[in-house]
mmCIF file of the C-alpha atoms, coordinates in Angstrom:
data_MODEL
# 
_entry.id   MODEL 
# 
loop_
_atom_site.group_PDB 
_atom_site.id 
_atom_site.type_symbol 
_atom_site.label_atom_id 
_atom_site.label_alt_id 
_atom_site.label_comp_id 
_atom_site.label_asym_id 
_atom_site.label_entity_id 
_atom_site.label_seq_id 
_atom_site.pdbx_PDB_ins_code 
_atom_site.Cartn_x 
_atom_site.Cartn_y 
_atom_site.Cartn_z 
_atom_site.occupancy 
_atom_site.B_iso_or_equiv 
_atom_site.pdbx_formal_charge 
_atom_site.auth_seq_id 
_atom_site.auth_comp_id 
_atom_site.auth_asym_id 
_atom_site.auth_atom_id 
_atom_site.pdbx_PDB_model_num 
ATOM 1   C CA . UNK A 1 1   ? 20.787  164.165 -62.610 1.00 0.00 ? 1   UNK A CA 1 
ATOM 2   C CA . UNK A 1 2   ? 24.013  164.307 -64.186 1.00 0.00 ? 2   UNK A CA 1 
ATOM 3   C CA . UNK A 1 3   ? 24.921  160.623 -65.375 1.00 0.00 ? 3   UNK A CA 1 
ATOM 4   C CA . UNK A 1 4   ? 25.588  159.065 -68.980 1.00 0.00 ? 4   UNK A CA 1 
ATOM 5   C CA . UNK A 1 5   ? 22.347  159.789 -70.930 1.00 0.00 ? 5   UNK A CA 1 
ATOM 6   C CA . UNK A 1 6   ? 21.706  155.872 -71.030 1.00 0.00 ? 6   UNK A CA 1 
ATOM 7   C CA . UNK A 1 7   ? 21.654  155.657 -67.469 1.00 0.00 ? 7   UNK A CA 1 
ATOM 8   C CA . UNK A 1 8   ? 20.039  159.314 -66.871 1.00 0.00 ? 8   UNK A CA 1 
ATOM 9   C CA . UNK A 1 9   ? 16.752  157.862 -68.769 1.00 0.00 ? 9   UNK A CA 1 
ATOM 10  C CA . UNK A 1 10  ? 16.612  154.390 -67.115 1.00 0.00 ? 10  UNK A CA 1 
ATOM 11  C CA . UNK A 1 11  ? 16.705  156.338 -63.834 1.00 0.00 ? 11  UNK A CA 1 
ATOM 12  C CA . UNK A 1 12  ? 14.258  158.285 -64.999 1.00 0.00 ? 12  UNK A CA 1 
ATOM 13  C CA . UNK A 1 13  ? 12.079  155.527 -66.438 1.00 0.00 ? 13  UNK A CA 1 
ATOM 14  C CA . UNK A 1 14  ? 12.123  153.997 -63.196 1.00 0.00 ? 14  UNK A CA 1 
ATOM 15  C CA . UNK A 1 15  ? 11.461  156.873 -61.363 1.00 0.00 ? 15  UNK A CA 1 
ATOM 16  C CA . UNK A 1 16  ? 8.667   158.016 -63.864 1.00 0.00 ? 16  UNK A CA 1 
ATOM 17  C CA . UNK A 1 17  ? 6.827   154.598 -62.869 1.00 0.00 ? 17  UNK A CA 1 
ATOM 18  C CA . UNK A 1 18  ? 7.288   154.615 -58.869 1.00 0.00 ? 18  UNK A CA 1 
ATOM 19  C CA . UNK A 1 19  ? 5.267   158.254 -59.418 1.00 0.00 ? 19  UNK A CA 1 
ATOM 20  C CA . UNK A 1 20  ? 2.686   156.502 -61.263 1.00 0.00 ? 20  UNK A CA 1 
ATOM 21  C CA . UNK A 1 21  ? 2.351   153.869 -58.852 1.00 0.00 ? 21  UNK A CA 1 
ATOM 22  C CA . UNK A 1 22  ? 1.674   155.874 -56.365 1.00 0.00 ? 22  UNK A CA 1 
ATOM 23  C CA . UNK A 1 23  ? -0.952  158.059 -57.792 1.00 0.00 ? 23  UNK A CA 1 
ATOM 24  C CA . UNK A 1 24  ? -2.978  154.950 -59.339 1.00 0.00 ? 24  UNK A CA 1 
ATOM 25  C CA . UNK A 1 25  ? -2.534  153.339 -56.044 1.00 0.00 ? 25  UNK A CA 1 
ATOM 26  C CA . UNK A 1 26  ? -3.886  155.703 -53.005 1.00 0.00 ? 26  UNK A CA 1 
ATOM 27  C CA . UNK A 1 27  ? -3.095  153.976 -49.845 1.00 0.00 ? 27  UNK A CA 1 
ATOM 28  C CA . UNK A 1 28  ? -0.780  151.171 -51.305 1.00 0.00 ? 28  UNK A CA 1 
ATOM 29  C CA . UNK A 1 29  ? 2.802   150.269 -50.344 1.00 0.00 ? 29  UNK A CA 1 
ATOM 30  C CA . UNK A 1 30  ? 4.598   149.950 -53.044 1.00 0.00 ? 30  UNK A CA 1 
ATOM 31  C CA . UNK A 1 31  ? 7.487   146.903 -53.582 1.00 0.00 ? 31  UNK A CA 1 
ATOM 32  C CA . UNK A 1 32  ? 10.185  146.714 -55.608 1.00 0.00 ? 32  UNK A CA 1 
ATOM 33  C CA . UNK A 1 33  ? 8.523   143.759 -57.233 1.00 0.00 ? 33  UNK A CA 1 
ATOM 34  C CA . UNK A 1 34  ? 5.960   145.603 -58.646 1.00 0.00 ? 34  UNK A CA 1 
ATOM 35  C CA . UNK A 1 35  ? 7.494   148.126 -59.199 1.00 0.00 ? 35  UNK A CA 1 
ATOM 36  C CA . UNK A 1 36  ? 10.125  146.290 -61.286 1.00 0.00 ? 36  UNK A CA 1 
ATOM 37  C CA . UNK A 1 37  ? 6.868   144.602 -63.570 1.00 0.00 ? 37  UNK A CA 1 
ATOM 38  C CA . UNK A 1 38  ? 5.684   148.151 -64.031 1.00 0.00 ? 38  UNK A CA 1 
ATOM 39  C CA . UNK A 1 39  ? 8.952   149.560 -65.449 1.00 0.00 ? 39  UNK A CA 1 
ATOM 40  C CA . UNK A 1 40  ? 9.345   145.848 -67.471 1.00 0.00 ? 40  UNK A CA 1 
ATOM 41  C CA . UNK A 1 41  ? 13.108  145.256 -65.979 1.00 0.00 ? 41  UNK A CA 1 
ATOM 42  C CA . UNK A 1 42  ? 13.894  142.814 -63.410 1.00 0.00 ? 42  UNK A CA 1 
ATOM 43  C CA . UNK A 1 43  ? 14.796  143.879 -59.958 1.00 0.00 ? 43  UNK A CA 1 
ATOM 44  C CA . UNK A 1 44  ? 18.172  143.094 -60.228 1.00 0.00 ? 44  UNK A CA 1 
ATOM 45  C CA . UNK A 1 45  ? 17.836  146.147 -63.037 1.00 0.00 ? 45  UNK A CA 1 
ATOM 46  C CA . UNK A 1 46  ? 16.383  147.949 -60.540 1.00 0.00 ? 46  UNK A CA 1 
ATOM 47  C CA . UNK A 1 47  ? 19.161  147.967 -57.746 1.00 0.00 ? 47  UNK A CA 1 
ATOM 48  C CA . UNK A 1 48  ? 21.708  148.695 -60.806 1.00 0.00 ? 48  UNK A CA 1 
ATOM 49  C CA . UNK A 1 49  ? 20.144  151.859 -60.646 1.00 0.00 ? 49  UNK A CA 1 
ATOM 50  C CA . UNK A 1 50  ? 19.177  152.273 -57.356 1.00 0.00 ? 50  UNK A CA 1 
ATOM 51  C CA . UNK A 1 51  ? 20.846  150.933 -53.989 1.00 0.00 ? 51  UNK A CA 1 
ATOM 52  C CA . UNK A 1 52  ? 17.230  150.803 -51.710 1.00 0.00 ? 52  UNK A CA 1 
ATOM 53  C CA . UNK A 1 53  ? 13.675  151.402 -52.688 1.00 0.00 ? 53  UNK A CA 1 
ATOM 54  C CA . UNK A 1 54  ? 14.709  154.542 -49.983 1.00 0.00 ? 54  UNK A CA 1 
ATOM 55  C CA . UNK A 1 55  ? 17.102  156.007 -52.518 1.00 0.00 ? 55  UNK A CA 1 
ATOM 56  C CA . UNK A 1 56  ? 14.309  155.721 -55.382 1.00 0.00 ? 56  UNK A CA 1 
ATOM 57  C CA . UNK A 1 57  ? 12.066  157.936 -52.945 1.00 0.00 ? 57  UNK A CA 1 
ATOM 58  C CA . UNK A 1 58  ? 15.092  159.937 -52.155 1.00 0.00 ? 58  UNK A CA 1 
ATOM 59  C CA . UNK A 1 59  ? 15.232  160.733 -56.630 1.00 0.00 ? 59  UNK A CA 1 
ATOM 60  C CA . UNK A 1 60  ? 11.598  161.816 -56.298 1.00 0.00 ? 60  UNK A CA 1 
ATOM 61  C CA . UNK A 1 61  ? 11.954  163.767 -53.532 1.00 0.00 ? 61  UNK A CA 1 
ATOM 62  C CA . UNK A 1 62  ? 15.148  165.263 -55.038 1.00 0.00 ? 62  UNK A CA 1 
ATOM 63  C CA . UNK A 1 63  ? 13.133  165.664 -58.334 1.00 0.00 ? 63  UNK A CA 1 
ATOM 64  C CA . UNK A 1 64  ? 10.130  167.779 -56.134 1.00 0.00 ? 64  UNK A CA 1 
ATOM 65  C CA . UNK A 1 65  ? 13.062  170.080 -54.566 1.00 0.00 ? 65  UNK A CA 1 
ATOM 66  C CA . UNK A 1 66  ? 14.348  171.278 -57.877 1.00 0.00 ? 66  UNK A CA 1 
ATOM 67  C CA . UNK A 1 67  ? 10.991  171.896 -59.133 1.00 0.00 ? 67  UNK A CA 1 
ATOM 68  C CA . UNK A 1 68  ? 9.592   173.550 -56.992 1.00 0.00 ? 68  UNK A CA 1 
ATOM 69  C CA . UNK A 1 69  ? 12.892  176.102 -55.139 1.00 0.00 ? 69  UNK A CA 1 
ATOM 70  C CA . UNK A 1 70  ? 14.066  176.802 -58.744 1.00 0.00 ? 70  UNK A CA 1 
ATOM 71  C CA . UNK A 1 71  ? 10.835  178.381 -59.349 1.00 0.00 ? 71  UNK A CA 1 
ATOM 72  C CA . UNK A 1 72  ? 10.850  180.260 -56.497 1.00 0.00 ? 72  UNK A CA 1 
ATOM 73  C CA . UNK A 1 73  ? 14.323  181.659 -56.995 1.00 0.00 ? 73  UNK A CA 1 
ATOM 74  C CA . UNK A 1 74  ? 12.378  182.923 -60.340 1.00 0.00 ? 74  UNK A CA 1 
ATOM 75  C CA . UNK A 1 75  ? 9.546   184.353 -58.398 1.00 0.00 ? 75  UNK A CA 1 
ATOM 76  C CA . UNK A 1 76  ? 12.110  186.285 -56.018 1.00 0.00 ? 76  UNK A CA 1 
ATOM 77  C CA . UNK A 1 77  ? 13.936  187.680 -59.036 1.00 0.00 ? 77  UNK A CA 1 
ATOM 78  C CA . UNK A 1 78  ? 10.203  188.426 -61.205 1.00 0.00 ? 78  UNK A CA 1 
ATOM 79  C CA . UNK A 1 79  ? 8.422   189.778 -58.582 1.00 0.00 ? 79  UNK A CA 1 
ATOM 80  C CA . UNK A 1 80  ? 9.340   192.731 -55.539 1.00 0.00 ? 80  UNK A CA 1 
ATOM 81  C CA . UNK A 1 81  ? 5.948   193.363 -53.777 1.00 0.00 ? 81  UNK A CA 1 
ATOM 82  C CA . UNK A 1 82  ? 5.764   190.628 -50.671 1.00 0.00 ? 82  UNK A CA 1 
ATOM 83  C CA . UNK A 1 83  ? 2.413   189.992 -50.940 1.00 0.00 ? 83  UNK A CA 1 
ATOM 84  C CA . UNK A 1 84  ? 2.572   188.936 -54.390 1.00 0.00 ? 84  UNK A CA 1 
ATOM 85  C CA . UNK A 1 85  ? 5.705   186.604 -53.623 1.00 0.00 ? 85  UNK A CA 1 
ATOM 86  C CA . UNK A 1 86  ? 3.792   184.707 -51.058 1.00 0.00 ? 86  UNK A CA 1 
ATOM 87  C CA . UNK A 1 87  ? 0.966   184.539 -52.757 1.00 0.00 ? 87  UNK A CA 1 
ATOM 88  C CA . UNK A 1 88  ? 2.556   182.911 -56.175 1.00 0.00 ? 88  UNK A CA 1 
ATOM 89  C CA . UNK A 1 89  ? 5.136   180.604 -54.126 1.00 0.00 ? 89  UNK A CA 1 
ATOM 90  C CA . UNK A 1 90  ? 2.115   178.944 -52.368 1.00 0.00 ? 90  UNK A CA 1 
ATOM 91  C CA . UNK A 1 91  ? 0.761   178.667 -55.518 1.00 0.00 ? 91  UNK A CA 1 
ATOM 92  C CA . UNK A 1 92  ? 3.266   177.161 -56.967 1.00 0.00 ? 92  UNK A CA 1 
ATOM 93  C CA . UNK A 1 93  ? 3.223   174.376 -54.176 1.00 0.00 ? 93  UNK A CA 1 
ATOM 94  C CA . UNK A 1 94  ? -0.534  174.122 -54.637 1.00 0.00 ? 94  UNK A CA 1 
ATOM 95  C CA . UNK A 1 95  ? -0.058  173.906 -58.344 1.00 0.00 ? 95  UNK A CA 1 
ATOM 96  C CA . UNK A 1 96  ? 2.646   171.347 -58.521 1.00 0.00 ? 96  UNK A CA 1 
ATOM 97  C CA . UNK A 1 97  ? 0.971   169.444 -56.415 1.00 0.00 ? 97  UNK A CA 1 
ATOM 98  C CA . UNK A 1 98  ? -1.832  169.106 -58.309 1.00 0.00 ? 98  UNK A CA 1 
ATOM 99  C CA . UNK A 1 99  ? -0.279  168.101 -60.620 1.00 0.00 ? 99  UNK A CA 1 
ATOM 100 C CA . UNK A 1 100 ? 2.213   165.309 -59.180 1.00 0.00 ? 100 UNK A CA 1 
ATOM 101 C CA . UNK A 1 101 ? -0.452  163.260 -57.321 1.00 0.00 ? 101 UNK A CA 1 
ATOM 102 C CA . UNK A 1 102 ? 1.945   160.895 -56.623 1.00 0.00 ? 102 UNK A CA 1 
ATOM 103 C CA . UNK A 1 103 ? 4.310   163.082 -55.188 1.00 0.00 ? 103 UNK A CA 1 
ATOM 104 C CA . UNK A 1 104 ? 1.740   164.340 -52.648 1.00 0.00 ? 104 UNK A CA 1 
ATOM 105 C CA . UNK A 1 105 ? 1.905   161.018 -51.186 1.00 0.00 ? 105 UNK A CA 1 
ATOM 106 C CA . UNK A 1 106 ? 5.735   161.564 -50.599 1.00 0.00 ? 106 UNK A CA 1 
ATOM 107 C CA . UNK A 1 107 ? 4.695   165.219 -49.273 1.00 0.00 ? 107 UNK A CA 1 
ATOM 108 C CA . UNK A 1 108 ? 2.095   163.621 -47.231 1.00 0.00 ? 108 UNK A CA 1 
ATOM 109 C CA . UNK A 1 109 ? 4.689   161.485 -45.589 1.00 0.00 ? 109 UNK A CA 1 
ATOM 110 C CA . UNK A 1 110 ? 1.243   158.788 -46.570 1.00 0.00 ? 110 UNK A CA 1 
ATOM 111 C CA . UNK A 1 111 ? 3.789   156.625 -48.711 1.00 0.00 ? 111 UNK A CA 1 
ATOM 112 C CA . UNK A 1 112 ? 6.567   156.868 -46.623 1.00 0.00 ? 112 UNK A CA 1 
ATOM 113 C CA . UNK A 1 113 ? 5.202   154.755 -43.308 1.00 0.00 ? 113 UNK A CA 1 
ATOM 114 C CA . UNK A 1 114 ? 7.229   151.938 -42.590 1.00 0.00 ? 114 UNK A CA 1 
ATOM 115 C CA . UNK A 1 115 ? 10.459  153.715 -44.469 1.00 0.00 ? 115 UNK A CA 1 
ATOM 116 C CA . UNK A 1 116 ? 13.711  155.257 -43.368 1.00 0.00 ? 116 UNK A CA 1 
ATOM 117 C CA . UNK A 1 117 ? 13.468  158.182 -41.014 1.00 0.00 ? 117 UNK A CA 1 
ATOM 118 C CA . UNK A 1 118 ? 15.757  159.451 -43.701 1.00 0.00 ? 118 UNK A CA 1 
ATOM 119 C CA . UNK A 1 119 ? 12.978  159.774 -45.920 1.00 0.00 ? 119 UNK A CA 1 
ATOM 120 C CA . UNK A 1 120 ? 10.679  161.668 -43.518 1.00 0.00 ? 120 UNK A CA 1 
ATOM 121 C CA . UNK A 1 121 ? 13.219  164.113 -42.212 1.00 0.00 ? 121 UNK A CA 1 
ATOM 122 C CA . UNK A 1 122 ? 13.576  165.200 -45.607 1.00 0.00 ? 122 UNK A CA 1 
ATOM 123 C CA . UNK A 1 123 ? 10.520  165.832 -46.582 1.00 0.00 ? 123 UNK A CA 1 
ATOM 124 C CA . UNK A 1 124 ? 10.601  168.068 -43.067 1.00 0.00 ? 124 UNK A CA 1 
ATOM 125 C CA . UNK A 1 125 ? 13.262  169.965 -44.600 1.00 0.00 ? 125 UNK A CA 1 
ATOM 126 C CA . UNK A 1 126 ? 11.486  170.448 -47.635 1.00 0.00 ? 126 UNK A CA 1 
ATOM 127 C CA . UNK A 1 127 ? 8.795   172.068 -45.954 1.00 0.00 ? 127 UNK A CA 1 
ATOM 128 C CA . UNK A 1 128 ? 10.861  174.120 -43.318 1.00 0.00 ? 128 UNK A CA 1 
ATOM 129 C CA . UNK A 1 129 ? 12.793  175.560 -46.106 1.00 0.00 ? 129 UNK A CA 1 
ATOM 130 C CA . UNK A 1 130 ? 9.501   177.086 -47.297 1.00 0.00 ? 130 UNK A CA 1 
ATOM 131 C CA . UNK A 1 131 ? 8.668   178.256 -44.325 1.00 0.00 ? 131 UNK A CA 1 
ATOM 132 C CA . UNK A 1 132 ? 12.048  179.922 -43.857 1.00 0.00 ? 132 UNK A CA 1 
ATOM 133 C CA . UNK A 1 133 ? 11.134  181.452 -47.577 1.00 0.00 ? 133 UNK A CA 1 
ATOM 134 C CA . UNK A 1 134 ? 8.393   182.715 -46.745 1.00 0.00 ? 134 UNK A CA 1 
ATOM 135 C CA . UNK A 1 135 ? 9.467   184.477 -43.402 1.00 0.00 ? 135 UNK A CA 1 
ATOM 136 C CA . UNK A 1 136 ? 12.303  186.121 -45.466 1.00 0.00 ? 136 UNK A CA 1 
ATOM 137 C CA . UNK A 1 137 ? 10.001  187.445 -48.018 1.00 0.00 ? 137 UNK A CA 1 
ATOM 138 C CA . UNK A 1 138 ? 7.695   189.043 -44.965 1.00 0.00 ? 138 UNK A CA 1 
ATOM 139 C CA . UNK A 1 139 ? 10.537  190.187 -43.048 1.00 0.00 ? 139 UNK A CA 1 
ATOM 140 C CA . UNK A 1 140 ? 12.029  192.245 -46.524 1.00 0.00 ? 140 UNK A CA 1 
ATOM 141 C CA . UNK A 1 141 ? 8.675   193.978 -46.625 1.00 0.00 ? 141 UNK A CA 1 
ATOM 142 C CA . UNK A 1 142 ? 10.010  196.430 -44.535 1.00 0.00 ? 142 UNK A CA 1 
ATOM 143 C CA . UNK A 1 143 ? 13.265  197.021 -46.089 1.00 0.00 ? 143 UNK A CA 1 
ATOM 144 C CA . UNK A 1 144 ? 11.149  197.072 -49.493 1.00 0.00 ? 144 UNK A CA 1 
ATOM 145 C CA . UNK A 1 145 ? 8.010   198.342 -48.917 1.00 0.00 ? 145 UNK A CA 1 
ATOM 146 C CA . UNK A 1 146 ? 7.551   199.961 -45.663 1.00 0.00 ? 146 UNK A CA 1 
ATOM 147 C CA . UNK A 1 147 ? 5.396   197.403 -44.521 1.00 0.00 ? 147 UNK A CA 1 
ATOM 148 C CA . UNK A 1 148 ? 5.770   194.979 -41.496 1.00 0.00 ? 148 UNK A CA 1 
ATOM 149 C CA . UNK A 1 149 ? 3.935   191.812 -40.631 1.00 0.00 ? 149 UNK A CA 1 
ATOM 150 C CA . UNK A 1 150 ? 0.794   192.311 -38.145 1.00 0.00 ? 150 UNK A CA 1 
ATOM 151 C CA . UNK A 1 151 ? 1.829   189.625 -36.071 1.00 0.00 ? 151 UNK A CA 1 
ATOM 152 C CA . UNK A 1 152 ? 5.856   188.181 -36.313 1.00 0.00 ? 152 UNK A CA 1 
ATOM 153 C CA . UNK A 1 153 ? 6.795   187.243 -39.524 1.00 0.00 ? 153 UNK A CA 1 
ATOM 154 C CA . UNK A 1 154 ? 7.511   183.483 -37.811 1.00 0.00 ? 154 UNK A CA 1 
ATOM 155 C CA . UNK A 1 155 ? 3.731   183.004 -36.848 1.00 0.00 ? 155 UNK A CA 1 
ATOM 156 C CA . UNK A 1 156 ? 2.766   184.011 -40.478 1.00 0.00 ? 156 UNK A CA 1 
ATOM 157 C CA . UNK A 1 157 ? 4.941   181.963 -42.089 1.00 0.00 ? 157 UNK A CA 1 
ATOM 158 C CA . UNK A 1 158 ? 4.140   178.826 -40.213 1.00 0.00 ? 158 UNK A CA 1 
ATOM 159 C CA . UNK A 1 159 ? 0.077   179.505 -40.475 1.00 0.00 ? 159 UNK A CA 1 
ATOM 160 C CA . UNK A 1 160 ? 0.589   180.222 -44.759 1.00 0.00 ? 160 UNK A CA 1 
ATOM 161 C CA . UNK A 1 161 ? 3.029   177.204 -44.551 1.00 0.00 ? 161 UNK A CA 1 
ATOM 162 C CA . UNK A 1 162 ? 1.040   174.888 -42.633 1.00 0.00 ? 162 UNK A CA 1 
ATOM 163 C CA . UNK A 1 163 ? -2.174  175.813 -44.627 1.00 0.00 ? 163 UNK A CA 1 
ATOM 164 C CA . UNK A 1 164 ? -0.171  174.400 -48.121 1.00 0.00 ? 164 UNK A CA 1 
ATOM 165 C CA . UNK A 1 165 ? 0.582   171.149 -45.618 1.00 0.00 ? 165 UNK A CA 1 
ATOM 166 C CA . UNK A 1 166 ? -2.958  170.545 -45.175 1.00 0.00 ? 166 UNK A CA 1 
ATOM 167 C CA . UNK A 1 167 ? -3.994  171.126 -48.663 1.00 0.00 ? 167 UNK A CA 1 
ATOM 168 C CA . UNK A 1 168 ? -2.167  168.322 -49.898 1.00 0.00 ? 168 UNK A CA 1 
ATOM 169 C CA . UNK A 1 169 ? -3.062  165.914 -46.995 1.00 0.00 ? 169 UNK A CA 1 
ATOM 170 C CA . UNK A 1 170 ? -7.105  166.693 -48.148 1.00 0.00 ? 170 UNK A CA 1 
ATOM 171 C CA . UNK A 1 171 ? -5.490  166.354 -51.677 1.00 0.00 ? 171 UNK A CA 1 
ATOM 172 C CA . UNK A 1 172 ? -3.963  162.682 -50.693 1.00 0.00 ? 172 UNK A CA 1 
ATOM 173 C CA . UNK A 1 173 ? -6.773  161.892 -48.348 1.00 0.00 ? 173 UNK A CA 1 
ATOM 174 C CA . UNK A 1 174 ? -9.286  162.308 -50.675 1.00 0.00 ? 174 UNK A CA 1 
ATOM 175 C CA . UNK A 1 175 ? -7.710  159.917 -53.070 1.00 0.00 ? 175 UNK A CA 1 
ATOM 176 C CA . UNK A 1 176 ? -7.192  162.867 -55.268 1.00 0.00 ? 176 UNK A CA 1 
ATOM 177 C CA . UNK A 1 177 ? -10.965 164.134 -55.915 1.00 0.00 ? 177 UNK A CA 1 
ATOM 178 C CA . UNK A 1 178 ? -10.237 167.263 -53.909 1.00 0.00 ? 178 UNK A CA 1 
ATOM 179 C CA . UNK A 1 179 ? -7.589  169.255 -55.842 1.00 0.00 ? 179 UNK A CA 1 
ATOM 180 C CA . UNK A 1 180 ? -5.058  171.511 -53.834 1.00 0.00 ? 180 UNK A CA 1 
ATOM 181 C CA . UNK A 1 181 ? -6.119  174.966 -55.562 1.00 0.00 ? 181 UNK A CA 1 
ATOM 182 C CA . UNK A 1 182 ? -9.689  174.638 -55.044 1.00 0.00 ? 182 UNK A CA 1 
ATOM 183 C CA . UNK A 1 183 ? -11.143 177.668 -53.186 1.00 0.00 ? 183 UNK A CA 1 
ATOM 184 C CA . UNK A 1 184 ? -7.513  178.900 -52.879 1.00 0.00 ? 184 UNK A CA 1 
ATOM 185 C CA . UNK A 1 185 ? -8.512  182.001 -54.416 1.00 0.00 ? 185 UNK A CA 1 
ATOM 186 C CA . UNK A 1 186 ? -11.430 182.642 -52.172 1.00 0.00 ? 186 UNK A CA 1 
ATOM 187 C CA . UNK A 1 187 ? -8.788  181.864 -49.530 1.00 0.00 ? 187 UNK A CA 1 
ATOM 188 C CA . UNK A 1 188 ? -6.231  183.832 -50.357 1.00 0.00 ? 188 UNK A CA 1 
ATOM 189 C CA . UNK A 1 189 ? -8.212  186.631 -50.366 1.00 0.00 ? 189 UNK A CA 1 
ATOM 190 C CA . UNK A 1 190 ? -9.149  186.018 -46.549 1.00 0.00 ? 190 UNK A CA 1 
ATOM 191 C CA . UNK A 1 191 ? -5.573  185.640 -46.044 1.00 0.00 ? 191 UNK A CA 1 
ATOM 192 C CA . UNK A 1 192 ? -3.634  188.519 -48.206 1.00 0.00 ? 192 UNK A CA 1 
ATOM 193 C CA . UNK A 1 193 ? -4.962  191.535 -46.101 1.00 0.00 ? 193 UNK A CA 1 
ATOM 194 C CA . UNK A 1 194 ? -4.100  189.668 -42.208 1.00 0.00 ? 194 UNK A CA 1 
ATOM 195 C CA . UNK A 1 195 ? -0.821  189.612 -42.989 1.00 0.00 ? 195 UNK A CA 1 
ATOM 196 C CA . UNK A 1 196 ? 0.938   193.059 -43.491 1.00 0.00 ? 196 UNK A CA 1 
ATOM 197 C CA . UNK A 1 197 ? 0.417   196.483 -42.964 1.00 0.00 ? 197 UNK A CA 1 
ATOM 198 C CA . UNK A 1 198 ? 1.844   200.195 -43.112 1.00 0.00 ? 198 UNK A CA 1 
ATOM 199 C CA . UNK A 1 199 ? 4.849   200.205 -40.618 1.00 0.00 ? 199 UNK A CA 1 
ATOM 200 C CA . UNK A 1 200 ? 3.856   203.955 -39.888 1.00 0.00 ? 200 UNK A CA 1 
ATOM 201 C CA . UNK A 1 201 ? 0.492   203.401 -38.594 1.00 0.00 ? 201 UNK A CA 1 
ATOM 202 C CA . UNK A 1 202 ? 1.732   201.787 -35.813 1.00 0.00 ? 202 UNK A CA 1 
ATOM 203 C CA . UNK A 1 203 ? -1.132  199.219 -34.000 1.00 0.00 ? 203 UNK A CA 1 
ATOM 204 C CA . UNK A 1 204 ? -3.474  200.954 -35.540 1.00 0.00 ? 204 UNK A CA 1 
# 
């Protein structure tokens, strides 16, 4: 956010709060009334900051993208053997997650019934682009490694992507009792070896 500092920690305030809201209240649709009492400002304060509720969710989301694809730009640069890139992007998601509660309700799409298709669309994005990640990272294996994905490197990417989807959805569904990283370790082990081998031992 690159704004006067004043302005940079209102926004930030305000943005800080609408997370908070949504992680103490599973389920709830959140106004800008309430939202307003919660941050102590009026909502006339609010919209000086913000145009549309939609453009509050649109700094969160904005917030989660930065987060999370600067890290993996880190991973990619830390780490060269594919399996071990896939395995510590999706647990970063997982991780983040966890830790955001209230963000998982933006990742859920949960809080965003009854918004802008805006809103939704993006967080589609947000979860094609790490699908399109991860394919990369499978299809390098062969450049890298001599290894090539047992199926397409498209199927594998959508089944590790969609499993991260569903992870938060138990994660919001659960009203935050189940975290996102439990058993992943158990899982990932059931995943790691199904999706890669040796290019030259062929189908066998």
């Amino acid at each position: 956010m690159s704004e006067n500092s004043e302005p940079i920690s209102r926004r930030d305030q305000i943005l800080q709060a609408l997370a908070q809201m949504l992680e103490s209240n599973p389920g709830a649709r959140i106004t800008t009334a309430s939202l307003a009492k919660a941050v102590g400002v009026s909502e006339a304060a609010l919209y000086r900051h913000f145009p549309s509720k939609a453009k509050m969710f649109e700094g969160l989301i904005a917030f989660i993208e930065d987060a999370v694809f600067s890290r993996i730009t880190r991973i990619l640069q830390d780490f060269e053997l594919a399996d071990e890139r896939c395995e510590r992007t999706l647990t970063l998601v997982l991780t983040f997650a966890e830790k955001n509660p209230g963000m998982c309700r933006l990742l859920s799409g949960d809080a965003l019934a009854g918004e802008t298709e805006r809103l939704r669309q993006r967080i589609q994005q947000f979860f094609e682009r790490i699908e399109t990640q991860l394919k990369q990272i499978l299809r390098e294996a062969e450049m890298r490694e001599k290894k090539v994905p047992v199926q397409t490197a498209s199927a594998e990417a959508n089944l590790l992507t969609a499993v991260i989807e569903g992870r938060i959805r138990q994660y919001v569904r659960s009203e935050f009792k189940e975290p996102p990283t439990q058993y992943w370790r158990e899982q990932w082990a059931l995943l790691s070896p199904t999706l890669l081998r040796n290019k030259d031992l062929g189908g066998l």
